[in-house]
N, C-alpha and C positions, 0 to 999 in steps of 0.2 A: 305735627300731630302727636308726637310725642310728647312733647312739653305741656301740649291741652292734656294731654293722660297723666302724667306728675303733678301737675298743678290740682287735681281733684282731688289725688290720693291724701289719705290720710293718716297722722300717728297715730294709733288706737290705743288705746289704757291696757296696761299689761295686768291681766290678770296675777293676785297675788299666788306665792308659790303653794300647793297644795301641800294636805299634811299625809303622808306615808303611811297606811294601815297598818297595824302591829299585831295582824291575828294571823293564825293559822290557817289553812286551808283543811279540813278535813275532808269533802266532800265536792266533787267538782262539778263545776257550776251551781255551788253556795255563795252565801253573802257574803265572804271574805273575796273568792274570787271574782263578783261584781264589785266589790270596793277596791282592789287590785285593777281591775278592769281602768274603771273611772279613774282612779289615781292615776294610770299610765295617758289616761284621755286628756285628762287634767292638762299633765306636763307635755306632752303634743300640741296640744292647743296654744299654753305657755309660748313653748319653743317656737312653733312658726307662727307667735304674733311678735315676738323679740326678731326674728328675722325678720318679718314685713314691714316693722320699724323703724328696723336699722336700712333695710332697702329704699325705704320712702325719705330718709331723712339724707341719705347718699346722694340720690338724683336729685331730692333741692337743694344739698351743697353746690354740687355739679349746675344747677341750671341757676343758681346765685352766681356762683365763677365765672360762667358762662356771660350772662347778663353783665357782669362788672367788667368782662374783657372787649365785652361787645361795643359797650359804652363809654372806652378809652380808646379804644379804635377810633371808633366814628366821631371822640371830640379830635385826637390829631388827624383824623383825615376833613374834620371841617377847617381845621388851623390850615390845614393844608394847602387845601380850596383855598382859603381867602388869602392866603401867601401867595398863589398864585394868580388868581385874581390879580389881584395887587400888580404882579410883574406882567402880567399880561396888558394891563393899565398902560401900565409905562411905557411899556416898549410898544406900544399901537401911538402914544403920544411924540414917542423920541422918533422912531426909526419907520414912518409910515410907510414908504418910499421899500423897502429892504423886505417889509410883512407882504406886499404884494408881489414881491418877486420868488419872495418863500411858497407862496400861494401859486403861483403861476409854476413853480416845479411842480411840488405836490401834486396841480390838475394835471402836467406832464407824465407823472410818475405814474397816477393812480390809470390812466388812459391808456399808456404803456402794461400797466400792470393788468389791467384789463383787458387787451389784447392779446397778451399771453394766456390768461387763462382761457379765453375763445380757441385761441390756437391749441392748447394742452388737450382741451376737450376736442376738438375736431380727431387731432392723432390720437387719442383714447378711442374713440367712435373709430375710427378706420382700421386702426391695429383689431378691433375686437370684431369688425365685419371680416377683416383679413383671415382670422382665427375661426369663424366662421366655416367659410368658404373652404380654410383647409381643411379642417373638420370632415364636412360636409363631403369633399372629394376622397379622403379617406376611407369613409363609410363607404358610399358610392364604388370605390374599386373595392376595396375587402369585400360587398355583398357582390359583385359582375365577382370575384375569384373566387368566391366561394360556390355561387351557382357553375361556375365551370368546372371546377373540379369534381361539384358532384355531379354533372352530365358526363363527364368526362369516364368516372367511375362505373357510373350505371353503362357506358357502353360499352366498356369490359365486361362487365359481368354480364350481359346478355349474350353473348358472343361463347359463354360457359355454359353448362348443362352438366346438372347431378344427374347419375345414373345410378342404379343400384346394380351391384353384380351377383351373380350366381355365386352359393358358395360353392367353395370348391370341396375337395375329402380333405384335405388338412383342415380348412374350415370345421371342419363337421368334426374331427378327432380331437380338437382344442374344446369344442360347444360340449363334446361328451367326457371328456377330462376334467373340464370344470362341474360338473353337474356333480 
């Protein structure tokens, strides 16, 4: 998607460089200070089209590079191919007898190889029901210990009764001291 987006983009014609106003400002926002204005708009403009330039001219280095490395790859890995090929040729013509026995592991291997990961997956599946269940019974006693201890609390404390007492005279000489 990237390379459709550089491949559109384009150099643009750099505007020539503006010429610098040589008046005075008397008066602000007069016609010096709009010729100052545009001159500075000028070289803004300038400047970030020399940037966008120099940016567009960069990524099609890059996507030239790219393209030229691309397309040395893919000729040594077509040499490659056919290199192999080639030996592949041979040795199916010399040693028919020796490719079928290669073959005959390989379906060993790959059946073997396959049966272990049915088995990995089953113990992945039992460890995580295992984990599970302890979980589960974790939860299951911390919530039965937690209801017992608050049953446990509330039967204490009914067994209690706040009572208000009469004050006494020292009571009453403390209530009149602080007043």
């Amino acid at each position: 998607m990237q390379q459709a987006a550089t491949s559109t983009e384009q150099v643009l014609p750099v505007p020539p460089m503006p010429q610098e106003p040589h008046c005075v400002s008397i008066i602000n926002g007069g016609t010096c200070d709009q010729l100052r204005a545009q001159y500075q708009q000028s070289l803004s403009y300038r400047q970030s089209v020399v940037t966008h330039n120099a940016l567009v001219i960069g990524r099609q280095q890059a996507a030239q590079e790219a393209a030229a490395a691309a397309q040395q790859a893919a000729a040594a890995n077509n040499q490659q191919v056919q290199s192999l090929q080639q030996q592949i040729a041979d040795l199916q013509h010399q040693r028919d007898q020796q490719v079928q026995a290669l073959q005959k592991q390989l379906s060993d291997s790959q059946q073997e190889q396959q049966t272990q990961i049915v088995e990995a997956a089953k113990q992945k599946s039992a460890a995580h029901d295992e984990g599970f269940l302890h979980g589960a019974s974790y939860g299951v006693g911390g919530t039965l210990l937690l209801f017992a201890v608050v049953y446990g609390i509330r039967r204490l404390l009914r067994r209690f009764t706040v009572t208000r007492r009469e004050p006494t005279a020292i009571d009453e000489k403390r209530r009149a001291a602080s007043a």
